[in-house]
C-alpha positions in Angstrom: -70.0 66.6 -14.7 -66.7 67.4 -16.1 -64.0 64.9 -16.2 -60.5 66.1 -14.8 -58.0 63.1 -16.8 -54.3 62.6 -16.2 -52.3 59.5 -17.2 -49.6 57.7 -15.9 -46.9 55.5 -17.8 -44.7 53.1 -16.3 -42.5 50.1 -16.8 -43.6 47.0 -14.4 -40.8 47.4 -11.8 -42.5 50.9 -10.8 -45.6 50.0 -10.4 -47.2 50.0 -7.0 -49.2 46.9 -5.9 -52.2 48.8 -5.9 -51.4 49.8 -9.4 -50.8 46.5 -10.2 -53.9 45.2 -8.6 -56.4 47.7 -10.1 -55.0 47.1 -13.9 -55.6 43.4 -13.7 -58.8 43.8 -12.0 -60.2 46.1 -14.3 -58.7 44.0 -17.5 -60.5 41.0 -15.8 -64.1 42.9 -14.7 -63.9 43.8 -18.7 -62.1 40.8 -21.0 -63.1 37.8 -19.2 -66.5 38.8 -17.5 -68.0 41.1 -19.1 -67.1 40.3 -22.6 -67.6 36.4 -21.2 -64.0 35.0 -22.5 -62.3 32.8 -20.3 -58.6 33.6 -21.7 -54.9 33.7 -19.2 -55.0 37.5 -19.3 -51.9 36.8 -17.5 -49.5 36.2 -20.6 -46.3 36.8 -19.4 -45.6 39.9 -21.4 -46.6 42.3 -19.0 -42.7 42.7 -16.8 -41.2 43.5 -20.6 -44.5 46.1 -21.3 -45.2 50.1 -20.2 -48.4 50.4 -18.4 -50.6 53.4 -19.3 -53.1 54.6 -17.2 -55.9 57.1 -17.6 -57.5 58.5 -14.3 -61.0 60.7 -14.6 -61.3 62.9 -11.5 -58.9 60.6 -9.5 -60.6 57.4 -10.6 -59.2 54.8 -12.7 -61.0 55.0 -16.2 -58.5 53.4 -18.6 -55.6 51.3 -19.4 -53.2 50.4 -22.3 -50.3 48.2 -22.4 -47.5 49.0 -24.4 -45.3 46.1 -26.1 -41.8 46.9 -27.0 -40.8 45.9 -30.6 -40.6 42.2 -31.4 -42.7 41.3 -27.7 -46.3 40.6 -29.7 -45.1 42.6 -33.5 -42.1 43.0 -34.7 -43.5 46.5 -34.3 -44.3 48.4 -31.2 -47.7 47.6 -30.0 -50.6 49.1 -27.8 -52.9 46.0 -26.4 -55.2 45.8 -23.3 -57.1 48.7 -24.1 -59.6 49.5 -22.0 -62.2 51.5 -20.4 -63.8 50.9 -17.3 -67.5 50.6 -17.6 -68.3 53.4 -15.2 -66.3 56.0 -17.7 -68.0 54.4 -21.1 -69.8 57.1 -23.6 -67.6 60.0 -22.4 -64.9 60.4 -24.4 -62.5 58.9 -22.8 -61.7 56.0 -25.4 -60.1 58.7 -27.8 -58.0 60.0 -24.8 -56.9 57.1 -23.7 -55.5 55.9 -27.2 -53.8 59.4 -28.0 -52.3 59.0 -24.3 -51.2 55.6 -25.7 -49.7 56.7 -28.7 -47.9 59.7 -27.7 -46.2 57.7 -24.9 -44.9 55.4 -27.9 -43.5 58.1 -29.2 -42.0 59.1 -26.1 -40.5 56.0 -25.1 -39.4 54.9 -28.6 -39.5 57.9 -30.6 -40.8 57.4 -34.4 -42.5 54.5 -34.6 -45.1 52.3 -36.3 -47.5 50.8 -34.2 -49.6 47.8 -34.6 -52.8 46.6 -33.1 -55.0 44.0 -32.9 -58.5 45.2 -32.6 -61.7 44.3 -32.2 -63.5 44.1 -35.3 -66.3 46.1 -34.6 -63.9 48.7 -33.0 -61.7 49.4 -36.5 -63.7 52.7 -37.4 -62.7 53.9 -33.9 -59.4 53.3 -34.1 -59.0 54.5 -37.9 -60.5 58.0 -36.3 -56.9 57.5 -34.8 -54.7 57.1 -38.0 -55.0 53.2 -37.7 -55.5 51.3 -40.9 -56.6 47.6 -41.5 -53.6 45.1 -42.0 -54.7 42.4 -43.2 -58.5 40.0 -43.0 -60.4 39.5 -39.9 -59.7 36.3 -37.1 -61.2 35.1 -34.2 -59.3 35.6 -31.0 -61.1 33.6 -28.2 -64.4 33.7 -30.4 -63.7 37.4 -30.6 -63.4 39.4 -34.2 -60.0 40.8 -34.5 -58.2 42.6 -37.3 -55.1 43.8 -37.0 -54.4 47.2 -37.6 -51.3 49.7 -37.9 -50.4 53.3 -37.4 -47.5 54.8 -39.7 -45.1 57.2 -37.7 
């Protein structure tokens, strides 16, 4: 089956309800179930962030969250990323993250971005132009590195 994407990017006050509703259940379904990680997804950043998402044949497959400078980094960030079970081993990760960082562009023209990663994800996201910044910590008993892309 081919996969038709198209993304979306908007700032909180645009977003619909539903919108709204199916980004925090799908970050939910994946971060705290799935990965089994009780954690308040709900962190107060998301009014000041940019909401990406990626639809596959009109479904929702994807989601970033893009921080402004100086919300989580003193860089622009991308966090949230993720990919809804259903859409996994298609491709779609790469998509998504290109989405996300050409919509950094566009919003804040040339700009570093940071990232903290999953551990176990930083070849992925070097495929990307991401490099390692720094040594590996545990975020809610998850390996994370943090990682940046030079504009």
């Amino acid at each position: 089956m081919d996969l038709q994407t198209s993304y979306l990017v908007k700032n909180f006050e645009a977003l619909s309800v539903k919108e709204l509703y199916a980004c925090l259940q799908l970050r939910s379904e994946v971060f705290v179930v799935e990965q089994n990680c009780p954690y308040l997804d709900i962190d107060g950043k998301d009014q000041e962030s940019y909401h990406l998402f990626l639809y596959a044949n009109g479904d929702l497959a994807g989601y970033t969250r893009i921080l402004p400078a100086g919300l989580s980094f003193s860089e622009v960030a991308i966090g949230r990323v993720v990919t809804s079970p259903k859409f996994r081993g298609k491709g779609l990760g790469s998509i998504l993250m290109q989405a996300s960082i050409n919509a950094c562009f566009d919003l804040f023209g040339a700009c570093d971005i940071r990232i903290g990663a999953q551990y176990h994800l930083s070849k992925f996201y070097q495929s990307l132009g991401f490099e390692e910044d720094g040594s590996p910590y545990d975020e809610d008993g998850i390996p994370h590195i943090e990682m940046m892309r030079k504009s």
